[in-house]
N, C-alpha and C positions, 0 to 999 in steps of 0.2 A: 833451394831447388836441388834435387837430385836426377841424377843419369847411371842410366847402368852399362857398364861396357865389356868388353870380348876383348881377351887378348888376338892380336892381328895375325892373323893367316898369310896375307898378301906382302910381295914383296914394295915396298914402298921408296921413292927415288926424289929427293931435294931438285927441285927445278930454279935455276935463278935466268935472266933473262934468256929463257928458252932452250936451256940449253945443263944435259945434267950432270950436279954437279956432285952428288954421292946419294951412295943406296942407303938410306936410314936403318940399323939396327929394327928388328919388329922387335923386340925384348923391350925395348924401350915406347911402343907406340899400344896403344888399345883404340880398338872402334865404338863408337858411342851407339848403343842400341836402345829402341825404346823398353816399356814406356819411360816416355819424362813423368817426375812426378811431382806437380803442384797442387801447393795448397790453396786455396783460393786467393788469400788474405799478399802468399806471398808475386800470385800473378797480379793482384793487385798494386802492389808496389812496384813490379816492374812498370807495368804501365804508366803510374804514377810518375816514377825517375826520366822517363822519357817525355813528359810534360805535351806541349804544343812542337815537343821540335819534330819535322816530319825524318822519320828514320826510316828505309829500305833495311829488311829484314828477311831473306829466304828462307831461313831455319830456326828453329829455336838456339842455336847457340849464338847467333846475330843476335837472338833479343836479348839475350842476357850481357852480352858484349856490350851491348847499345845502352843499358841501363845497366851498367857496372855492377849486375849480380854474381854474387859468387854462386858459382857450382860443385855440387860433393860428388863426386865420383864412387861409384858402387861396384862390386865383381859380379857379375849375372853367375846365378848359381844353373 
């Protein structure tokens, strides 16, 4: 599966119980934008890997978590 991403604009801040605990580098971070792009064969096999177990999922990067797909990361032109 592929994702295309945007280097980050936004300043972005490590939270650990509530409370923060450093401002993260954006040099180091990208935002995932769409589109995702699947091939059929490979949304099939996510689904597949995820069998009968029930999984909560809000986004596609959940699904791929959840069905231990790897992700390729792309530079949005």
């Amino acid at each position: 599966m592929e994702v295309f991403t945007v280097p980050m604009s936004d300043t972005v801040k490590e939270v650990v119980a509530g409370k923060v605990r450093r401002t993260v580098l954006r040099e180091t971070l990208v935002q995932v934008v769409g589109p995702w792009i699947f091939d059929r064969e490979a949304l099939a096999d996510a689904l597949t890997r995820l069998g009968d177990e029930e999984t909560e999922t809000a986004d596609m990067i959940g699904l791929c978590q959840a069905a231990h797909v790897r992700v390729r990361v792309l530079a949005a032109r």
